[in-house]
C-alpha atoms as one frame of an Amber mdcrd trajectory, in Angstrom:
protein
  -8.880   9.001  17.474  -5.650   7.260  17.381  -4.440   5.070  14.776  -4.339
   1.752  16.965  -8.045   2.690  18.263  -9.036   3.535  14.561  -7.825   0.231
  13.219  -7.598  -2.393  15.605  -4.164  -4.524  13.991  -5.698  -7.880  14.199
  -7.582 -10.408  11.340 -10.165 -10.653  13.990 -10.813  -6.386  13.794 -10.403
  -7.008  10.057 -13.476  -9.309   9.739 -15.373  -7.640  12.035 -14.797  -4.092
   9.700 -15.902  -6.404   7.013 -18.762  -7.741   8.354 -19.883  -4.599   8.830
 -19.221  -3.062   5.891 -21.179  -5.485   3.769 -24.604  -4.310   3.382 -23.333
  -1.111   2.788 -20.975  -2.422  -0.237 -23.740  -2.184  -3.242 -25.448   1.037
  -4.220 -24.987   2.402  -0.757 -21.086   2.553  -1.557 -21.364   3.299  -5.108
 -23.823   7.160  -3.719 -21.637   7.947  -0.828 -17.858   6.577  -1.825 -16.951
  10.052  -2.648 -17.563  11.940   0.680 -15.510  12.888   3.593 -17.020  13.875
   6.692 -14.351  13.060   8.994 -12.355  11.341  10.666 -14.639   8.965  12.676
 -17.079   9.563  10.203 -16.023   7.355   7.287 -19.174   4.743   6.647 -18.872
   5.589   2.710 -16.649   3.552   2.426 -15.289  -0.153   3.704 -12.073   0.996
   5.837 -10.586  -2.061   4.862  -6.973  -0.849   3.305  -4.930  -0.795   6.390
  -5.648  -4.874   6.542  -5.422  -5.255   3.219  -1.979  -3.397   2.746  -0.646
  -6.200   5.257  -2.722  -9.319   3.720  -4.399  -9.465   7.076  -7.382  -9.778
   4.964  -6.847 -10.480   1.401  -8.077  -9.370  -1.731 -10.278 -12.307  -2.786
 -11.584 -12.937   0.615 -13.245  -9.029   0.249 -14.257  -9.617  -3.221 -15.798
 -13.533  -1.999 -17.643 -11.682   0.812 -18.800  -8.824  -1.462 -19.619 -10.903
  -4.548 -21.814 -13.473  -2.472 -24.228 -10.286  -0.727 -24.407  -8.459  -4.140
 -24.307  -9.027  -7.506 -21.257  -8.093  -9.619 -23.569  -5.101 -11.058 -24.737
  -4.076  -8.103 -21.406  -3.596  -6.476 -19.231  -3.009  -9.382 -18.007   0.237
  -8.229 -16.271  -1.546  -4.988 -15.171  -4.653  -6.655 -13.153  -1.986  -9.334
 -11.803   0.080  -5.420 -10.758  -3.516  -4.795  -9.167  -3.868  -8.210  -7.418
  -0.700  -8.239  -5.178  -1.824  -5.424  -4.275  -4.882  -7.381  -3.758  -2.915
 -10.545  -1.163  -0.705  -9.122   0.967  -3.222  -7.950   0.746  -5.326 -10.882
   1.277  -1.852 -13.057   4.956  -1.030 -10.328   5.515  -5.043 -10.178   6.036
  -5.125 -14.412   8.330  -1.664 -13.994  10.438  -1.419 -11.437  12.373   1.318
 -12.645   9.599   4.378 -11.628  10.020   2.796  -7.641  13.872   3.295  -8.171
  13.538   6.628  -9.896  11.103   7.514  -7.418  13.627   7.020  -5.019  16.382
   8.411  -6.559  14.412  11.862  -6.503  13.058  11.666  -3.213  16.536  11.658
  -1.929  17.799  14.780  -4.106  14.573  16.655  -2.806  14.935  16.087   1.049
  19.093  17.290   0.296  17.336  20.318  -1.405  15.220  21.256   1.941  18.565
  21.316   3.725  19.396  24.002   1.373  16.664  25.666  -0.012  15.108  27.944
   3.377  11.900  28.375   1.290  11.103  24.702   0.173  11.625  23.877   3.707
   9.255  26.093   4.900   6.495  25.039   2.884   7.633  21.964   3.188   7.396
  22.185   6.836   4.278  23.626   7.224   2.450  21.324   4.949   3.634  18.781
   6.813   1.975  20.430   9.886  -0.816  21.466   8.739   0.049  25.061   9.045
  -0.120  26.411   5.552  -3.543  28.439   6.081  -6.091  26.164   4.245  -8.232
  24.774   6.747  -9.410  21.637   4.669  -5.592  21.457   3.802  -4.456  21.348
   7.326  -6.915  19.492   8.525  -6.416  16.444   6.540  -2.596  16.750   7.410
  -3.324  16.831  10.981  -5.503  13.831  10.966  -3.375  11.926   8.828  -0.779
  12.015  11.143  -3.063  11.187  14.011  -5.035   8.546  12.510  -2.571   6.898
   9.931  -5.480   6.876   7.287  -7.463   9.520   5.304 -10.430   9.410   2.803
  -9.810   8.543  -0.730 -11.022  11.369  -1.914  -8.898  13.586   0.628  -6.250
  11.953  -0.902  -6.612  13.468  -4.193  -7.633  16.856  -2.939  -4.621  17.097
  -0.494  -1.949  15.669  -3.351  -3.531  18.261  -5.733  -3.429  21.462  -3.363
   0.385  20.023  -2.116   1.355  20.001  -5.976  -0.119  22.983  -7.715  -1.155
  25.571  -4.653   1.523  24.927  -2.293   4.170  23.723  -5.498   6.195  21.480
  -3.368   7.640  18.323  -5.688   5.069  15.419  -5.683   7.670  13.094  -3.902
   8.093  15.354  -0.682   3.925  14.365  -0.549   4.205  11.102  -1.562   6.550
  10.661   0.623   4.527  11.990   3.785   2.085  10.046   2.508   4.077   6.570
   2.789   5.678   8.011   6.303   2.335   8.213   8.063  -0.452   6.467   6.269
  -1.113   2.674   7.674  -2.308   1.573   3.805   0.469   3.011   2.543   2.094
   1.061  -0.373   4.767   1.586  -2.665   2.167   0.797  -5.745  -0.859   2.753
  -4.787   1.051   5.351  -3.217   3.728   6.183  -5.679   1.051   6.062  -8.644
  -1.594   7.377  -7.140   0.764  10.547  -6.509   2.124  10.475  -9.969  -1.403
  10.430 -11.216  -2.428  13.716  -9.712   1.265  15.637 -10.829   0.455  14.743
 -14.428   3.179  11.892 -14.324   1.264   8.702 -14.522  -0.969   9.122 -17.146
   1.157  11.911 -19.115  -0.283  15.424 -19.522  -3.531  14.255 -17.405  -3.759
  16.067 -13.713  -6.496  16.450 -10.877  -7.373  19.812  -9.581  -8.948  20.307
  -6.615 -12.077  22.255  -7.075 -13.534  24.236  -3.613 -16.915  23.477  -4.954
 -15.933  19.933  -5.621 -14.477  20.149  -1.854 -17.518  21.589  -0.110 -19.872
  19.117  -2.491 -18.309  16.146  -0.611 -17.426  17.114   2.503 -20.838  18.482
   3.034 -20.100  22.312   3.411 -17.481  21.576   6.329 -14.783  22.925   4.036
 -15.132  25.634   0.993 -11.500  26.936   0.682 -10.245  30.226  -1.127  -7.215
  30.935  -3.026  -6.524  27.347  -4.063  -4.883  26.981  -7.741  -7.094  27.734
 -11.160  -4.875  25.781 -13.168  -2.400  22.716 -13.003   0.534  22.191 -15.362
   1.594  18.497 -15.886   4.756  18.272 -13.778   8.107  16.769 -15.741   8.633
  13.227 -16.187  10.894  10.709 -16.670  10.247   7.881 -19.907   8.464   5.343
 -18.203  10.334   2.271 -18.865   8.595  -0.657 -20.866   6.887  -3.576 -19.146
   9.217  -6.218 -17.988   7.983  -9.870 -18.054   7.468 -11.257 -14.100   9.985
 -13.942 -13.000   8.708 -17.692 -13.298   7.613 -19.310 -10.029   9.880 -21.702
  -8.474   8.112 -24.248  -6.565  11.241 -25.013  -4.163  12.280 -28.531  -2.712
   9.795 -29.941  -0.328  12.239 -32.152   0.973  14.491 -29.572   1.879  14.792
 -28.018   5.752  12.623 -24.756   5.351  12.351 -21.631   7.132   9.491 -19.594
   6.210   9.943 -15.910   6.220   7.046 -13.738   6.834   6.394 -10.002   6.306
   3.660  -7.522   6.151   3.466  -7.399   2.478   1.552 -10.838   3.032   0.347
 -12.000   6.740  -2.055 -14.547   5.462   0.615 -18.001   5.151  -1.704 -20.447
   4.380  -1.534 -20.436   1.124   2.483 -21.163   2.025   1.596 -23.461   5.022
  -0.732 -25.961   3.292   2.177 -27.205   1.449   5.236 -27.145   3.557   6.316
 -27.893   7.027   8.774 -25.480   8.156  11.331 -25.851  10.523  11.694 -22.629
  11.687  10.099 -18.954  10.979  10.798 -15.081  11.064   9.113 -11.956  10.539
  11.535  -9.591   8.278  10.183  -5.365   8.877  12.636  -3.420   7.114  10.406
  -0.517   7.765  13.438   1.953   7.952  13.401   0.960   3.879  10.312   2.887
   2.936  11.888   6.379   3.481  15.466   7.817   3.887  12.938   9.992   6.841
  11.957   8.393  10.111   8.467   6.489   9.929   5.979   7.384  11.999   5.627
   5.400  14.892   2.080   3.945  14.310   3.288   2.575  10.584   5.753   0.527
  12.356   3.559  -0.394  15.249   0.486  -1.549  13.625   2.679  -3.831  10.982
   4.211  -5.288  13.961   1.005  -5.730  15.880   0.154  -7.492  12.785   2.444
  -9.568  12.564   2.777 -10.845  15.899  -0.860 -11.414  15.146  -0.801 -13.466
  12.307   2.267 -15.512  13.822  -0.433 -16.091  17.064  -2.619 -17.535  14.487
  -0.038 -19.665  13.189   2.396 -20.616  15.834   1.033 -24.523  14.952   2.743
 -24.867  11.591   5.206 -22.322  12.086   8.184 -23.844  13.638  10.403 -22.604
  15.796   9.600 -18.582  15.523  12.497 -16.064  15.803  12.430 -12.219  16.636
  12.089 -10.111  13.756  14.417  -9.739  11.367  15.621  -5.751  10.242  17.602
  -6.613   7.207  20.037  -8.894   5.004  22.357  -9.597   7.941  19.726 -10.661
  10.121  18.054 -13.205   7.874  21.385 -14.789   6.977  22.237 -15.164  10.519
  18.807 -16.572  11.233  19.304 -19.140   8.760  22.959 -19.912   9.508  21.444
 -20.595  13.313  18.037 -22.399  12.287  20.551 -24.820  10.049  17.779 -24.028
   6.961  18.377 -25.436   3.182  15.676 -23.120   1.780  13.973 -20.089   2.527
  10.177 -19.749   1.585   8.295 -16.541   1.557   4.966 -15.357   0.055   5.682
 -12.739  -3.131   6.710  -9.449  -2.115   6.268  -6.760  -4.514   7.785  -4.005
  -5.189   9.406  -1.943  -2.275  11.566  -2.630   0.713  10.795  -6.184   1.699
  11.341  -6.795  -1.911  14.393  -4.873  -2.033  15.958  -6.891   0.964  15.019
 -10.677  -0.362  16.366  -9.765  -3.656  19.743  -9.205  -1.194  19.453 -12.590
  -0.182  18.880 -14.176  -2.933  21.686 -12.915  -4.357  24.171 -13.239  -1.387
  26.740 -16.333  -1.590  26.255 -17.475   1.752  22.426 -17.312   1.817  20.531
 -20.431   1.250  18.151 -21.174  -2.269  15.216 -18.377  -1.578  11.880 -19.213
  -3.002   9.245 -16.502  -3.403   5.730 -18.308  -4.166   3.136 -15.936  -5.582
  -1.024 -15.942  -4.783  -2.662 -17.565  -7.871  -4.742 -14.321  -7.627  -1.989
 -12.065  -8.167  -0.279 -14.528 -10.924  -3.856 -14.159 -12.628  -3.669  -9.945
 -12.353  -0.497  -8.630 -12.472   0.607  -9.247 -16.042  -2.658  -7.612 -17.159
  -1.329  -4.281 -15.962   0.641  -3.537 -19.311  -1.442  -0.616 -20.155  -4.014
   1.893 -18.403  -6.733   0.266 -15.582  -9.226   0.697 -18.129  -7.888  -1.579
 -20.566  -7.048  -4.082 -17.437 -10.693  -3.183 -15.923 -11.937  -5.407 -19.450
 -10.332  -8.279 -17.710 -12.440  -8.201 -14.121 -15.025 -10.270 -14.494 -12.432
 -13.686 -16.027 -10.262 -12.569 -12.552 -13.311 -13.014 -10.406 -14.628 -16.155
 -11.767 -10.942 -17.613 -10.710 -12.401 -16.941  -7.260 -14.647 -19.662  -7.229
């Protein structure tokens, strides 16, 4: 199955996944979360990510829907699946320093395969799913096919790429970003440094083949996978930094509102201004110095275009998509705009390119307004999740 079959890139598809998913999101969720039985195959669990990596859906519309079927107890196991998502970014959002570093290395590694004939080669064939572990390639293969794979093939794949296969974490993490639909630079990145030993330091995941067959239900019971792993090295994680303080802009002022797939639901934006004008900015060449794959790119612009349907009323006057710096200061320069709104992107490359305007002379004043639910979170994410995990039920009662 494809990825655009798999996950339709609409809100409409996104509802519907939800709708669905609800009776299963108590106990059901909480006994079968942890198995994989393929891709087509994945009723454990909500399939919600790819919508909520864009804000198709959003965070506290899930937890709303969830929270008003089951009770907090009842389906505390999904509400914390929900909250992980939210930790991560707040955790990468208060240190941006590991995304840099991240990328930093990432680059020295993919020189390295251009030099190194046997890092390529395992490189290469993990990448292809040709390395000889069936459950190994297998998940590679359908991750490239589908754009998504189970959580828990998540952790099983990073943990054979890391300490069977010893490739460097951010090759996988990496492939990871370049294929998967959910992929964010939070979840992602951490997730991936939580597995090489990184995140939490000196505490890895092994993948166990009785652990494997367990939740894959016997399709898979792999041979010859690592006994042991070592912590990989890391570099002093930097302390928390204190989040910028909102700016609430100039009503007054002739707006442009810039949209990207960080954050396709604008109403919270739209209920207070009017814009004049509006753009979509994809820098999705930004999230590797490697070529995307195509479906990434595809289903964030699907989803876009979709969201911009939704909202052509109280849009504006809506421009092609903007790739970069250039191309929003020439969109403003043309749409005449005093201000530039756009909902809070964090960390990673739509991030990376409105910091570039904000700081360019010739751009106009760039406000970035922030979800009250992610103002609430975020700076709770000084520590570990389960330290931030205390906090959960004061964040939901914010819901309403």
């Amino acid at each position: 199955m494809t990825a655009s079959v798999a996950f339709p890139p609409t809100r409409t598809a996104a509802l519907e996944r939800l709708a669905d998913f609800l009776p299963r999101a108590g106990q059901q969720y909480a006994a079968r979360r942890n198995y994989d039985l393929g891709p087509g195959q994945h009723a454990g669990v909500s399939t919600l990510s790819p919508y909520l990596r864009c804000r198709l859906i959003t965070e506290a519309e899930v937890l709303q829907a969830v929270l008003a079927r089951h009770s907090a107890r009842t389906a505390e196991k999904f509400v914390q699946e929900v909250f992980w998502r939210t930790y991560w970014k707040g955790w990468l959002e208060l240190r941006p320093g590991v995304w840099a570093q991240y990328q930093q290395d990432l680059r020295q590694q993919i020189d390295e395969l251009q030099t190194q004939s046997g890092l390529r080669a395992r490189w290469e064939a993990a990448c292809t799913g040709q390395t000889g572990f069936a459950c190994f390639d297998f998940w590679a293969r359908e991750l490239v096919e589908t754009g998504y794979l189970h959580n828990h093939a998540r952790m099983w794949f990073a943990s054979i790429w890391i300490f069977t296969l010893e490739l460097p974490w951010q090759l996988g993490a990496d492939f990871f970003l370049r294929h998967l639909l959910d992929g964010d630079p939070a979840s992602n990145t951490l997730g991936w440094r939580w597995v090489a030993g990184v995140q939490t330091i000196g505490k890895t995941y092994l993948a166990r083949a009785d652990n494997i067959a367990k939740y894959t239900e016997g399709r898979f019971r792999p041979t010859g996978l690592a006994s042991t792993a070592v912590p990989r090295a890391a570099t002093p994680v930097p302390a928390p930094r204190g989040l910028p303080a909102q700016d609430p802009g100039d009503l007054g002022l002739r707006t442009g509102v810039l949209l990207h797939a960080d954050d396709l639901s604008p109403g919270f934006l739209l209920e207070q201004l009017s814009p004049v004008a509006s753009a979509v900015v994809a820098p999705e060449n930004g999230i590797s110095p490697l070529m995307p794959a195509p479906h990434v790119a595809a289903f964030r612009a699907q989803a876009a275009e979709d969201a911009c349907a939704r909202w052509s009323g109280k849009l504006g006057v809506l421009s092609q998509p903007l790739a970069d710096v250039a191309g929003v200061l020439d969109w403003a320069r043309r749409e005449n705009l005093q201000q530039i709104v756009t909902a809070y992107a964090p960390v990673g490359p739509v991030a990376d390119v409105v910091a570039q305007v904000q700081k360019h002379p010739e751009a106009p004043p760039l406000v970035r307004l922030q979800r009250a639910f992610d103002a609430a979170a975020w700076p709770l994410a000084t520590k570990g999740f389960f330290p931030f995990k205390k906090h959960i039920p004061a964040l939901i009662s914010r819901l309403g």
